[in-house]
N, C-alpha and C positions, 0 to 999 in steps of 0.2 A: 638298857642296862645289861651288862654283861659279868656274867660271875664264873667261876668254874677255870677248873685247869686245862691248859691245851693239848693237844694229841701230842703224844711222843713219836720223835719220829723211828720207821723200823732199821730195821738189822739189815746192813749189806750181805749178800750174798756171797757162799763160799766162794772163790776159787776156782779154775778145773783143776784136776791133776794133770799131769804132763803122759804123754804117752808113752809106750813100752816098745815098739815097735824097732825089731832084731835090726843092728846094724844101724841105726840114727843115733844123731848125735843126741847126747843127755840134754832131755826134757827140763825145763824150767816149768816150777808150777804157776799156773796163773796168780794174779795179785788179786786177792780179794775185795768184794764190791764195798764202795762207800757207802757206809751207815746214812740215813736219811736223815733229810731235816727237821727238826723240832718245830710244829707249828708255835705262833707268838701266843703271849695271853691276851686276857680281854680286851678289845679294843676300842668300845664306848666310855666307860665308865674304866675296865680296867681291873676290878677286881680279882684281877684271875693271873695264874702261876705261868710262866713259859713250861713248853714243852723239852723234856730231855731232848737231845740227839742220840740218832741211834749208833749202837755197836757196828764197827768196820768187820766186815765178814773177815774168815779165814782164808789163810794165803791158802792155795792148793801145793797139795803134796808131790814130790817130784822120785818115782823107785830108784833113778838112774841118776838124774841131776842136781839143781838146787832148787829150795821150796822158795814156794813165791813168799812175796812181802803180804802182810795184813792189809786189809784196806782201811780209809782214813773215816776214825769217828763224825758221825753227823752235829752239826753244828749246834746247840741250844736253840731255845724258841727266845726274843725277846718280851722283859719283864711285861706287867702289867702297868697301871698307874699305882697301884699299893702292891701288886704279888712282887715276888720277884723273878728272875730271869732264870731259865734252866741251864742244866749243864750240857755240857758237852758228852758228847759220846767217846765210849772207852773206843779205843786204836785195836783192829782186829789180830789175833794171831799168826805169827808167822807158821809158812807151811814147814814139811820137814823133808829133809832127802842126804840120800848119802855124800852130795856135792858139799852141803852144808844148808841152813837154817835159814830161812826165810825171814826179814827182822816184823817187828812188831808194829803195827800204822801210828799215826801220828795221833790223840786225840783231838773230837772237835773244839771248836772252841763256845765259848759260855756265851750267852744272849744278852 
């Protein structure tokens, strides 16, 4: 028998930023890492909650160019036999730069 809620999954990693380096052309910040996956809930019996997905990291920032895009929310955990299924992870922030704005990641999707 299986009870209890499943691990959430983590946080994507930021980004790099873009480098500075005289004379190259404008840096693009890295695209932030994808939020992890939601473990499922219980899986004998079932009494137990899917796991969030995790947050999409931040785009990295770019001094010269444009910031990266966010990375993509991690996925929910699927339901139990009575819990229900987690959600999705929020879509990471876009970076910044004077090129323009890095857009926002996409969230995961629900379990």
């Amino acid at each position: 028998m299986e009870f209890g809620v499943a691990g959430h999954g983590g946080a994507g990693g930021t980004g790099g930023d873009s480098g500075t380096v005289t004379g190259s052309a404008p840096g693009t910040g890295d695209t932030g890492g994808a939020g992890g996956a939601a473990g499922a809930g219980g899986e004998v019996i079932g009494i137990g909650f899917g796991g969030d997905g995790g947050t999409g990291g931040a785009g990295g920032n770019s001094p010269t160019g444009h910031g990266g895009n966010g990375g993509t929310g991690g996925d929910g955990g699927g339901p139990g036999l009575i819990g229900p299924a987690g959600h999705g992870g929020a879509g990471g922030q876009g970076g910044t730069g004077p090129g323009g704005d890095g857009t926002s990641g996409q969230p995961g999707q629900p379990g």
